[in-house]
Each structure stands twice: as structure tokens, then as C-alpha cells.
C-alpha positions in Angstrom: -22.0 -27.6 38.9 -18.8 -26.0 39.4 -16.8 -24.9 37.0 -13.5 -27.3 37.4 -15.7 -30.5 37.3 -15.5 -32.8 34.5 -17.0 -35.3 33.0 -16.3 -38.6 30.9 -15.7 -37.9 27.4 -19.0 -40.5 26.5 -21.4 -38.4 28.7 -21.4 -35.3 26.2 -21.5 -35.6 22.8 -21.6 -33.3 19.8 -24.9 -34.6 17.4 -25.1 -32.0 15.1 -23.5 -28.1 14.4 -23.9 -26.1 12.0 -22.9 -21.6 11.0 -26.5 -19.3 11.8 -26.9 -15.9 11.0 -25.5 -15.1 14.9 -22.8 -17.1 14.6 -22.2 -21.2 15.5 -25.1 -23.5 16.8 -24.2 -26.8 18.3 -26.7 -29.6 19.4 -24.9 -31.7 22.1 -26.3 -35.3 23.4 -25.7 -35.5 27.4 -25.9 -38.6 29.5 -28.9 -39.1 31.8 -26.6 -38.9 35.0 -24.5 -35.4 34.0 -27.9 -33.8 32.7 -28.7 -32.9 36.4 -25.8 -30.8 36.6 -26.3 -29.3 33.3 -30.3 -28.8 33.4 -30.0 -25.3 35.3 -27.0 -23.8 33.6 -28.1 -20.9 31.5 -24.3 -20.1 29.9 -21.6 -22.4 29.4 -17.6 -21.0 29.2 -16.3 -21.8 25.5 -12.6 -21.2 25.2 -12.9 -17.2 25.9 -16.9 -16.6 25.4 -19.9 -17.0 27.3 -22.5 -18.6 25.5 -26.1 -19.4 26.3 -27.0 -22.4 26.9 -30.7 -24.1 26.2 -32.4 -27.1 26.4 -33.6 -28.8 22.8 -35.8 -32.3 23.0 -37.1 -33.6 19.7 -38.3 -37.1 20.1 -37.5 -39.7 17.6 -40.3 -39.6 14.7 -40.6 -42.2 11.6 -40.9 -40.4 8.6 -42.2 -43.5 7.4 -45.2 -44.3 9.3 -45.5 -41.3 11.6 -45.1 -43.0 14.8 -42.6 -41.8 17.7 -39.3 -44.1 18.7 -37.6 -45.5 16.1 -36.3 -44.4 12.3 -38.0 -44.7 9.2 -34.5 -47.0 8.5 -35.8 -49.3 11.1 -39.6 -49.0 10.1 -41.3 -52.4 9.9 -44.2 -51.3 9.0 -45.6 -51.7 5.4 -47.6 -48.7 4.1 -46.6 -45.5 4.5 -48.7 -42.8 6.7 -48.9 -38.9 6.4 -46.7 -38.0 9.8 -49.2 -34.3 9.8 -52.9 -36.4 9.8 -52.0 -40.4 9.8 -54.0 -41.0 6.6 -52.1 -43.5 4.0 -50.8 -41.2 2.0 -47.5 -40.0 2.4 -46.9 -36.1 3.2 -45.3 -35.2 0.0 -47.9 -37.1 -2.4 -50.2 -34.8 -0.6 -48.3 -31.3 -0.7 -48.1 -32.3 -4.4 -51.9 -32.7 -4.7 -52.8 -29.4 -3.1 -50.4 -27.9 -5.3 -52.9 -28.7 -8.7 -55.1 -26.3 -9.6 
């Protein structure tokens, strides 16, 4: 992709940023039909810096019920699940058991 190209202000999107210890991180959302462009770039121009670019894919977990596509906001299931081993318990009732002596 050359550098003067641009793109539709709905193709890139900024989901989440946030200060590190090296300075700014930003997790952008990219539109299937740009990402082809983008998938090989390695640094990206910023105003005056070069900074390095890398590809983050986290697929959409319940925290609910443990399964992948959807929210535990938009969960229709009715018990909850441990998202680490599936069992019917939910992950914090068992951090909280191993936690007794």
C-alpha cells in the first residue's frame, strides 16, 4: 500500500487505547477489504514517528458460558460455565475455593 492511499473513515477504527510503560498502545478494528493492504505492513507513519505495527485477533468469548461468538450481554444460555474447564461452576466461585485452606 502506498503511502498517499486512503481509506473510508468506517474501514479503520479505533476499539480500544490505552498509556504502557513504552509509551501509547492502540487496538484498531479494520475492514475485511483494507486488511489486505494492511496485513504486511510492519510500521505505520504517525504524525512524525514510525511505529510498529502488529496484528492482534482475540475471538469473541462469553464470560458467561464459555463459548466463542457472542457476549455474555447476549448469552441465552442459563447456567453459568467455568470459561478455563466448562464445568458448571463459574471461574471465580472456583479461584475462591482453591483459595481455602
Amino acid at each position: 500500500m502506498r503511502q498517499c492511499e486512503m481509506h473510508q473513515e468506517d474501514d479503520i477504527k479505533i476499539v480500544h487505547s490505552y498509556k504502557g510503560p513504552r509509551g501509547n498502545n492502540w487496538t484498531f478494528e479494520i475492514s475485511p477489504k483494507i486488511y489486505k493492504d494492511f496485513a504486511p505492513i510492519k510500521k505505520i507513519n504517525l504524525g512524525w514517528e514510525r511505529v510498529p505495527v502488529r496484528e492482534y485477533f482475540r475471538p469473541l468469548q462469553c464470560y458467561k458460558c464459555g463459548k466463542f461468538g457472542h457476549q455474555a450481554k447476549h448469552c441465552s444460555e442459563a447456567k453459568e460455565a467455568c470459561t478455563r474447564c466448562g464445568g458448571q461452576d463459574p471461574l471465580e466461585q472456583l479461584q475462591n475455593a482453591a483459595k481455602v485452606h
